[in-house]
C-alpha positions, 0 to 999 in steps of 0.5 A: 500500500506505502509503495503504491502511494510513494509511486502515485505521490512522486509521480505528481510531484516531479510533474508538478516540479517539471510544470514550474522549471518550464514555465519560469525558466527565463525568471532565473535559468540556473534555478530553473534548470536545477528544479527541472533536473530535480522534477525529472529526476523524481519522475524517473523514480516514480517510473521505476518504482511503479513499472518494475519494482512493485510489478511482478514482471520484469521487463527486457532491457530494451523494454526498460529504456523506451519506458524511461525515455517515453516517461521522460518525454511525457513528464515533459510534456505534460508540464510544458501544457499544465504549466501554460495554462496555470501561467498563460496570464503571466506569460502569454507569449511563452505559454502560447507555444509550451501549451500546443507542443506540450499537447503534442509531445505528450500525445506521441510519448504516451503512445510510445510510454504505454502501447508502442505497438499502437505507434501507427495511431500517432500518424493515423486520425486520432495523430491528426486530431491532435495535430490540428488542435496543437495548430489551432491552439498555436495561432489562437493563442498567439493572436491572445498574447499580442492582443495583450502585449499590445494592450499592456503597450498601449497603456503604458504609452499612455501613462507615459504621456501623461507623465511627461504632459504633467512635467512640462506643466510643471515646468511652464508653471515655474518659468511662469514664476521665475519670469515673474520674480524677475520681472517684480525686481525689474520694476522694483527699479532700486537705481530709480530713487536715488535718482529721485532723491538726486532730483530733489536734492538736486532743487533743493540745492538749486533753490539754496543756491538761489536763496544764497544769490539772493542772500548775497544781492 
């Protein structure tokens, strides 16, 4: 019974891993990479553990090798069309082409992984079926993500603009301002009273000097 749910739990958890490293990938590749080898890992010991060791029957070696590599290529596959569709909000573009070629991948590798005498099927009408659905979902999803790139342009183009109207805004008002303070000191015209004052004084010794004229007539 442990043995059978060890099998079961690791099965899910190493494609759930295998779903985040593909999807995250660009986030941090080195990170990424070391969770996807992990996820793999994992999932080959599910593989292992429930295809030979809790089954009876042992398969040939060669049977053992197209397992192991047909469960690999499923593992992935599965994570690249569970991971974009989880994260196609946050990653339209990327998960626009991990949905349609995970479908595929993991289509072809669960033919090979559990009837490989069944490979004809992959080129018959059920391959085809699978085949013009990846397509489809190719180029629908495509023209979804640049639908939204396009709207996640357009609105920043548009806060940008409004950012730089508020800033030229700003920048008239306080030229507004400077002109005025310097056109305030202009007029203020510190030189014009002494000259004033110069004129007063100015008659105000004219008038003394007539009154000395006079004074002395």
């Amino acid at each position: 019974m442990i043995g059978d749910f060890l099998g079961y739990a690791t099965t899910f958890v190493g494609a759930g891993l295998i779903s985040g490293a593909v999807v995250h990938h660009p986030l941090d590749p080195d990170r990424y990479t070391t969770i996807a080898l992990i996820g793999a890992g994992v999932f080959l010991f599910a593989t292992v553990l429930n295809e030979f060791v809790l089954k009876r029957q042992r398969p040939s070696a060669s049977k053992v090798v197209a397992i192991v590599l047909s469960s690999l290529a499923l593992s992935f596959g599965i994570g690249m069309l569970s991971g974009g569709l989880q994260h196609f909000e946050d990653f339209p573009e990327r998960a626009a082409m991990l949905i349609p070629f995970g479908l595929a991948l993991s289509f072809v590798a669960y033919v090979l992984r559990h009837d490989s005498t069944r490979w004809r099927s992959i080129v018959g009408p059920t391959g085809l079926l699978v085949l013009v659905t990846a397509a489809t979902a190719f180029f629908g999803l495509r023209g979804i993500a640049s639908d939204m790139a396009a709207e996640s342009a357009g609105g920043g183009h548009s806060h940008g603009e409004e950012s730089s109207s508020e800033q030229e805004t700003a920048k008239t008002e306080e030229n507004h301002t400077e002109e005025g303070h310097s056109g305030g000191a202009g007029t203020k015209a510190p030189d014009a009273s002494p000259g004033i004052q110069g004129t007063g004084s100015g008659a105000g010794g004219e008038e003394g000097s007539h009154a000395e004229d006079g004074h002395a007539h």
